[in-house]
C-alpha positions as CSV (number, residue, x, y, z in Angstrom):
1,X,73.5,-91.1,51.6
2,X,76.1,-92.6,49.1
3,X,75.4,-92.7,45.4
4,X,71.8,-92.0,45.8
5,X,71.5,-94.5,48.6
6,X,70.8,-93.6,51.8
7,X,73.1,-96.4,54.7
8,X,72.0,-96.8,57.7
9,X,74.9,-96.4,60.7
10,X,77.1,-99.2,60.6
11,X,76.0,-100.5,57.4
12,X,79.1,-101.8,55.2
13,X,79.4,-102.7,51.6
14,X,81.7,-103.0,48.9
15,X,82.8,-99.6,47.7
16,X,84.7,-101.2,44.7
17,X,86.4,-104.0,44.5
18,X,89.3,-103.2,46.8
19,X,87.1,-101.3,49.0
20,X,85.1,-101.8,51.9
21,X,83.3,-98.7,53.2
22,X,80.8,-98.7,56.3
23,X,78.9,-95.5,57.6
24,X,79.7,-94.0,60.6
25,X,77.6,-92.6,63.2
26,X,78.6,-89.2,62.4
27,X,77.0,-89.6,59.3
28,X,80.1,-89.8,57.7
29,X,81.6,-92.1,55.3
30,X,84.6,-94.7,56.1
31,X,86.2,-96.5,53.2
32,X,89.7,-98.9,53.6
33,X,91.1,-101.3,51.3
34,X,90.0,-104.6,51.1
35,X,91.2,-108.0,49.7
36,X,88.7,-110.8,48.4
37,X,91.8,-113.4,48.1
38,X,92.5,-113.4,52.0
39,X,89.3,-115.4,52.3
40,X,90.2,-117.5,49.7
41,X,93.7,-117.5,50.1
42,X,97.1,-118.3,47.0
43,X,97.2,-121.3,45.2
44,X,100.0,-123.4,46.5
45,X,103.3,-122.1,46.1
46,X,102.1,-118.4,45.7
47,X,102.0,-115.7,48.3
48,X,99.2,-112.8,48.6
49,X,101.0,-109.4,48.0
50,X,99.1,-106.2,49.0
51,X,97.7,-103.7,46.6
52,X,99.0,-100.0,46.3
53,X,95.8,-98.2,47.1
54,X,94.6,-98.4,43.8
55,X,94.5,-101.9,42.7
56,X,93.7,-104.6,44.7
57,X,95.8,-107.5,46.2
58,X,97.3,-110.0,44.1
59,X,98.9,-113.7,44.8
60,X,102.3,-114.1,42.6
61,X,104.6,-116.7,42.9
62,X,106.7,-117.3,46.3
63,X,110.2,-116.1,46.5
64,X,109.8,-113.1,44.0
């Protein structure tokens, strides 16, 4: 059960929006960070830089 919910094993979903959790067959709960832009990818002359646990990934400008 998270937040009232009860998962089923191997269910994922977002657990924020730099998280992806998925419930394991112990019954526990797995969470690790996610990143929407590396489906989408960086504008053109930009480069995806990882997040630092607490906020997600961001795209900033090449070079920097």
């Amino acid at each position: 059960q998270e937040r009232g919910r009860w998962r089923v094993t191997g269910e994922r979903w977002r657990g924020g929006p730099c998280q992806v959790c998925q419930c394991l067959p112990s019954g526990g709960v797995r969470c690790v960070p996610y990143c929407p832009l590396r489906d989408t990818g960086c504008p053109q002359g930009h480069v995806l830089r990882e997040g630092d646990g607490e906020s997600c990934c961001t795209c900033g400008p090449a070079g920097e």
